[in-house]
Gaussian input, Z-matrix of N, CA and C with variables (Angstrom, degrees):
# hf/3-21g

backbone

0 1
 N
 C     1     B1
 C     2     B2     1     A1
 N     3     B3     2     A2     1     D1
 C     4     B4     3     A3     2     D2
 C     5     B5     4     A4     3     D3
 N     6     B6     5     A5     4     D4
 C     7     B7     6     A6     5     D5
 C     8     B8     7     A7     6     D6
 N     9     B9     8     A8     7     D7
 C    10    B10     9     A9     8     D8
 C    11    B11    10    A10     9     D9
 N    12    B12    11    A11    10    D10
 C    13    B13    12    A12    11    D11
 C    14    B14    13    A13    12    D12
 N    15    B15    14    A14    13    D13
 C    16    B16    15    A15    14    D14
 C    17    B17    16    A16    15    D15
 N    18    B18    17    A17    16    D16
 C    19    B19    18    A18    17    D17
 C    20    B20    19    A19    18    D18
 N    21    B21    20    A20    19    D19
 C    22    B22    21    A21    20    D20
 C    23    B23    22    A22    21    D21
 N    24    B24    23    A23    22    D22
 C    25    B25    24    A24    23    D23
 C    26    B26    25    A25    24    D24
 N    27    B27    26    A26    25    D25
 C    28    B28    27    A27    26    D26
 C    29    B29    28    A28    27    D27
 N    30    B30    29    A29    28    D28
 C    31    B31    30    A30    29    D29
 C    32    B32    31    A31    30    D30
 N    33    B33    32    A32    31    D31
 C    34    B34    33    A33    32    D32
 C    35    B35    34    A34    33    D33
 N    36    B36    35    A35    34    D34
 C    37    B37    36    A36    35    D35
 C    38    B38    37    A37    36    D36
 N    39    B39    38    A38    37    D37
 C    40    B40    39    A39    38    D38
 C    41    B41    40    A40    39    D39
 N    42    B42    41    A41    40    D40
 C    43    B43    42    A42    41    D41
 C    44    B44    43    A43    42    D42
 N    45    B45    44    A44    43    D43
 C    46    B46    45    A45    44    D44
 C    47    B47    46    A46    45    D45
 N    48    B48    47    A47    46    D46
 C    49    B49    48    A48    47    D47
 C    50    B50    49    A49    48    D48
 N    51    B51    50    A50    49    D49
 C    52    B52    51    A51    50    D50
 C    53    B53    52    A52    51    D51
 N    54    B54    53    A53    52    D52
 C    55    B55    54    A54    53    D53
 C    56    B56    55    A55    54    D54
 N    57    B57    56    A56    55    D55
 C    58    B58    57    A57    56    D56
 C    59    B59    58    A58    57    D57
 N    60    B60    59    A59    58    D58
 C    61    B61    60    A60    59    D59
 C    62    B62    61    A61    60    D60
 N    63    B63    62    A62    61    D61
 C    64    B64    63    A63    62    D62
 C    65    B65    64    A64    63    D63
 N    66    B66    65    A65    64    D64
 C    67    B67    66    A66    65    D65
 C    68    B68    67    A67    66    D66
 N    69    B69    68    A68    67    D67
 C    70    B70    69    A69    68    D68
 C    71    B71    70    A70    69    D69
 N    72    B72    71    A71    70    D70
 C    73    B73    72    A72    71    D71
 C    74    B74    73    A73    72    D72
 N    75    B75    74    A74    73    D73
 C    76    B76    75    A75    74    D74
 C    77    B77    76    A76    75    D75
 N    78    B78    77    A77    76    D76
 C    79    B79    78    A78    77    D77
 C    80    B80    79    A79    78    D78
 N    81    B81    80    A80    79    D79
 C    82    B82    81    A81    80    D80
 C    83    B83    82    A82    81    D81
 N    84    B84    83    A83    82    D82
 C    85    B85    84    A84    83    D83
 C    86    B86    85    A85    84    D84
 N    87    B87    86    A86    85    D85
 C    88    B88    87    A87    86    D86
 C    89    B89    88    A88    87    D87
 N    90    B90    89    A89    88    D88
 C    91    B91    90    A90    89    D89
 C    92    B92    91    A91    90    D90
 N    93    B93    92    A92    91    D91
 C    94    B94    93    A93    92    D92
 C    95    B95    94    A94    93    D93
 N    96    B96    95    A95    94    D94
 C    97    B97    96    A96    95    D95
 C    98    B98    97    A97    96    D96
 N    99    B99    98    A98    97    D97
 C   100   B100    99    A99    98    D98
 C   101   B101   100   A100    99    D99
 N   102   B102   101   A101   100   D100
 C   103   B103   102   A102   101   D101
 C   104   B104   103   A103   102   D102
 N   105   B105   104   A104   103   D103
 C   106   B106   105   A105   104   D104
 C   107   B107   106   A106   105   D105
 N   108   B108   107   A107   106   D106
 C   109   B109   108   A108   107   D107
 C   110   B110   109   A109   108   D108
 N   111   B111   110   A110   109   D109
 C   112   B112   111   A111   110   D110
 C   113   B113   112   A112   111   D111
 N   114   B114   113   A113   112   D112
 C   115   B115   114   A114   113   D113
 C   116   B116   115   A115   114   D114
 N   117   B117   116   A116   115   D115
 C   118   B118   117   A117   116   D116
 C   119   B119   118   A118   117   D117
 N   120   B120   119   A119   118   D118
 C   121   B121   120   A120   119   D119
 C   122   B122   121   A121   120   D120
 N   123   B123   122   A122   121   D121
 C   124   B124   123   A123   122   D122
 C   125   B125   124   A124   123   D123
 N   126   B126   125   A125   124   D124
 C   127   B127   126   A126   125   D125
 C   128   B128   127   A127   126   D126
 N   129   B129   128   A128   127   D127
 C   130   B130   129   A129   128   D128
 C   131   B131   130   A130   129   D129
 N   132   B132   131   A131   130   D130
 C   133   B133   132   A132   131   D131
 C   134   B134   133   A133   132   D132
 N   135   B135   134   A134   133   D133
 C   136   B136   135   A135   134   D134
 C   137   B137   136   A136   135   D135
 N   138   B138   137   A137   136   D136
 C   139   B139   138   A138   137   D137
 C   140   B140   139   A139   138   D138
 N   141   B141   140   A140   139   D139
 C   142   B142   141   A141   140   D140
 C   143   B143   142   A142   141   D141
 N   144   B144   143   A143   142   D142
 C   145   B145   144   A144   143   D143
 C   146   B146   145   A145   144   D144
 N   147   B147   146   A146   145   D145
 C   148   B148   147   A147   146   D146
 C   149   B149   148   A148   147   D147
 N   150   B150   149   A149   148   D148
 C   151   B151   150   A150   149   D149
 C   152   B152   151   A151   150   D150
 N   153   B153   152   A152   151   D151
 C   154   B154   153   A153   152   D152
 C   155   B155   154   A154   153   D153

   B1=1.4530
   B2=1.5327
   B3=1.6521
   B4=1.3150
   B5=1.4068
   B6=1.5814
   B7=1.2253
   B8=1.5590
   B9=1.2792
   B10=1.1578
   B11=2.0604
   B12=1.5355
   B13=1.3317
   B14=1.5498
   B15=1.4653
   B16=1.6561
   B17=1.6888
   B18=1.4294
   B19=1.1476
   B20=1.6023
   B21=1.6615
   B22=1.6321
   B23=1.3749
   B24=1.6886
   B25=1.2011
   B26=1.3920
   B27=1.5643
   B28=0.8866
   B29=1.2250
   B30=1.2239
   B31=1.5106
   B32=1.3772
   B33=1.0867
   B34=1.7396
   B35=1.6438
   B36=1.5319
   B37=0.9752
   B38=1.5101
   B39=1.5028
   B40=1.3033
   B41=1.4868
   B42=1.5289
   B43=1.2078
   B44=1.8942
   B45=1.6601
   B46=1.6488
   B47=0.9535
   B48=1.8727
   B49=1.3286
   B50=1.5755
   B51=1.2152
   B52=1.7449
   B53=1.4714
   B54=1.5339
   B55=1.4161
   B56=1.3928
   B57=1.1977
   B58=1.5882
   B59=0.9509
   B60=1.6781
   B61=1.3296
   B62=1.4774
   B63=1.4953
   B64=1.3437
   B65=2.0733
   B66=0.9866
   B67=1.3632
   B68=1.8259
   B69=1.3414
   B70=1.0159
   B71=1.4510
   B72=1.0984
   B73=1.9525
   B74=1.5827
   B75=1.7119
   B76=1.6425
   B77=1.4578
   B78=1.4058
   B79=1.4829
   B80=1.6541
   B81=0.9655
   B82=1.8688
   B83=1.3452
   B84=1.2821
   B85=1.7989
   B86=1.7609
   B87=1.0960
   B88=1.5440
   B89=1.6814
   B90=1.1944
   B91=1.3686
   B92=1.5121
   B93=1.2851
   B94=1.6019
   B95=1.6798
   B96=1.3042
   B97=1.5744
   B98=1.7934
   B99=1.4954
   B100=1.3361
   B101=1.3850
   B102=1.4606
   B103=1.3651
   B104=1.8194
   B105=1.3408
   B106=1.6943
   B107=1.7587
   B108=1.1438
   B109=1.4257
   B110=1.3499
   B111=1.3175
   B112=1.6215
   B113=1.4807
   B114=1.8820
   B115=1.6293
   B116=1.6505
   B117=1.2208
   B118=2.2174
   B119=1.5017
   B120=1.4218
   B121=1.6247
   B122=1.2795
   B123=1.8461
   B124=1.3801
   B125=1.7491
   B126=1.4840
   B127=1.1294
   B128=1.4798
   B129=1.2221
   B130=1.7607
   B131=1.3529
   B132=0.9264
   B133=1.3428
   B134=1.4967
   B135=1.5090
   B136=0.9668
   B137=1.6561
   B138=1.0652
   B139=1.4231
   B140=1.7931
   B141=1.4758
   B142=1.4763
   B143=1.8016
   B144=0.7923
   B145=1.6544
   B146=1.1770
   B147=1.3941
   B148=1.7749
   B149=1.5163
   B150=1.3223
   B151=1.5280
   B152=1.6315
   B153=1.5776
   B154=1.7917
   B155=1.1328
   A1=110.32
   A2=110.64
   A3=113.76
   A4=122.45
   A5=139.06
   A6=134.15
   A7=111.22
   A8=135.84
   A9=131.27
   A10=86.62
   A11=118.08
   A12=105.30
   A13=150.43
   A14=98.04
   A15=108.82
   A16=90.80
   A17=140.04
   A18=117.88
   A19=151.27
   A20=87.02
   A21=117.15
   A22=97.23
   A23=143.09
   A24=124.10
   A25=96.55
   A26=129.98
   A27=123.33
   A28=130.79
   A29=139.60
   A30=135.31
   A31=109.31
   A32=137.72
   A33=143.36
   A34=98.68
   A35=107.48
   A36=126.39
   A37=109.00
   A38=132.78
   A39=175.25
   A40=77.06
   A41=129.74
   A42=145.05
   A43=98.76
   A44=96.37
   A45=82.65
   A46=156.63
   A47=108.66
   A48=129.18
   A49=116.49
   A50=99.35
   A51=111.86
   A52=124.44
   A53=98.32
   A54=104.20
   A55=116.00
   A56=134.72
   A57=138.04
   A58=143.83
   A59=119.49
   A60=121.01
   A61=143.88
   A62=106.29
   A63=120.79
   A64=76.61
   A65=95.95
   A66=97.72
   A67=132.45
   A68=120.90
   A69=171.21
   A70=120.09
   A71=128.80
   A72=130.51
   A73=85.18
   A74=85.55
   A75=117.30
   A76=114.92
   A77=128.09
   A78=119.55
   A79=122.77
   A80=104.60
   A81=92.58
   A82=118.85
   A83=131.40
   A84=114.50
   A85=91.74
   A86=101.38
   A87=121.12
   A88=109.48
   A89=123.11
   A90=116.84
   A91=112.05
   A92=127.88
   A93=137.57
   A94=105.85
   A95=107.62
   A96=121.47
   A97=102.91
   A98=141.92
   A99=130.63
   A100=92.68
   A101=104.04
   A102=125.34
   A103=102.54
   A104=117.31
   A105=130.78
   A106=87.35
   A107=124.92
   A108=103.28
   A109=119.96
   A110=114.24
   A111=134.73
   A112=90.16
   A113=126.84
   A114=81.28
   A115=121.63
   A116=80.02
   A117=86.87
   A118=98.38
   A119=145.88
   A120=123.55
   A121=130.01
   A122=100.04
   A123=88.90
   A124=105.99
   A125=112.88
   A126=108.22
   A127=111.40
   A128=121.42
   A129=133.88
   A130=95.00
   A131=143.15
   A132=154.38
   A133=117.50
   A134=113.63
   A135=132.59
   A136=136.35
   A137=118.16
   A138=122.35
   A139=111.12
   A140=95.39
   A141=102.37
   A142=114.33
   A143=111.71
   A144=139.20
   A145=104.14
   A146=97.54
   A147=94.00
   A148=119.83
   A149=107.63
   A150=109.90
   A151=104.39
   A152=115.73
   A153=106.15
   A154=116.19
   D1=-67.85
   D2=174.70
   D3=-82.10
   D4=68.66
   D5=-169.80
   D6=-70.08
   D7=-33.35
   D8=-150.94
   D9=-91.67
   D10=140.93
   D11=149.23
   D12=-87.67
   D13=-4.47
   D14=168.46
   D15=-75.03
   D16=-49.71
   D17=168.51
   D18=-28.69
   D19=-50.16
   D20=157.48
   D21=-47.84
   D22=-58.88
   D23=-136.11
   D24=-92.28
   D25=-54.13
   D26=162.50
   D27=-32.93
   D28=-51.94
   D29=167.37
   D30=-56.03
   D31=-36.61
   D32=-178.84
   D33=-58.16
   D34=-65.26
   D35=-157.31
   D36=-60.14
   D37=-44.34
   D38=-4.13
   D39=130.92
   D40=-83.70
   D41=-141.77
   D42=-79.98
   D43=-54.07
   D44=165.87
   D45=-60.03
   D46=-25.64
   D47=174.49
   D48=-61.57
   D49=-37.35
   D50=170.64
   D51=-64.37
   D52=-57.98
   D53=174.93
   D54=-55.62
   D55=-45.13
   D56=137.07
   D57=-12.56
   D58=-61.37
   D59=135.93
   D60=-42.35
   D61=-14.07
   D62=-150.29
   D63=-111.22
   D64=-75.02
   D65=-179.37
   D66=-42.03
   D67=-36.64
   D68=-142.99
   D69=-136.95
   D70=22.81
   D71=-176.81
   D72=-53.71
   D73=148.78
   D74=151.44
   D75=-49.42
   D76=111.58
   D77=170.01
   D78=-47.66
   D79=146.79
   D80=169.97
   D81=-77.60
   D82=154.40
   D83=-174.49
   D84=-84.84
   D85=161.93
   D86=165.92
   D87=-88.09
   D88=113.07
   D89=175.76
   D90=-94.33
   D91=152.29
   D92=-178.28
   D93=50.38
   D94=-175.34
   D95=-156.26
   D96=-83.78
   D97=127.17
   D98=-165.20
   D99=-62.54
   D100=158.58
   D101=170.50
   D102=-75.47
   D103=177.55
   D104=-170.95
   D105=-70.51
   D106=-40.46
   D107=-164.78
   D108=-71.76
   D109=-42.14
   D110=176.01
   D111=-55.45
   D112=-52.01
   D113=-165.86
   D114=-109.57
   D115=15.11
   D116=145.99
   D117=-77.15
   D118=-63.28
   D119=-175.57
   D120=-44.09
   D121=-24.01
   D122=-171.69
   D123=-95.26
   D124=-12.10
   D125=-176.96
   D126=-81.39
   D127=-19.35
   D128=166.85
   D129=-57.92
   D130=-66.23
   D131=-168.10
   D132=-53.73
   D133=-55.13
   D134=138.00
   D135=-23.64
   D136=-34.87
   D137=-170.47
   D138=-82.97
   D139=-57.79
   D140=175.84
   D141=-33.30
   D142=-62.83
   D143=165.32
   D144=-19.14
   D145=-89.80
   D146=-174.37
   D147=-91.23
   D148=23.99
   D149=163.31
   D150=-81.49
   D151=-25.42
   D152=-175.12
   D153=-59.67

């Protein structure tokens, strides 16, 4: 099917960049300072962590 190998790379390459993205999204930024609830979640979150 794929005879040429710059083809091969491109399709690999092609295929990883996606799967990457796909796997892996851009975070959203957080704008302004969290509200009280967000940083009780993050400190729940938080704890496990540095309890090891």
């Amino acid at each position: 099917m794929l005879k040429k190998p710059w083809l091969h790379f491109l399709v690999l390459g092609l295929f990883l960049f996606t799967a990457g993205r796909w796997a892996f999204p851009v975070p959203k930024p957080m704008l302004g300072p969290p509200n009280a609830a967000r940083l009780q979640a993050m400190t729940r979150e938080l704890q496990p962590i540095q309890s090891r």
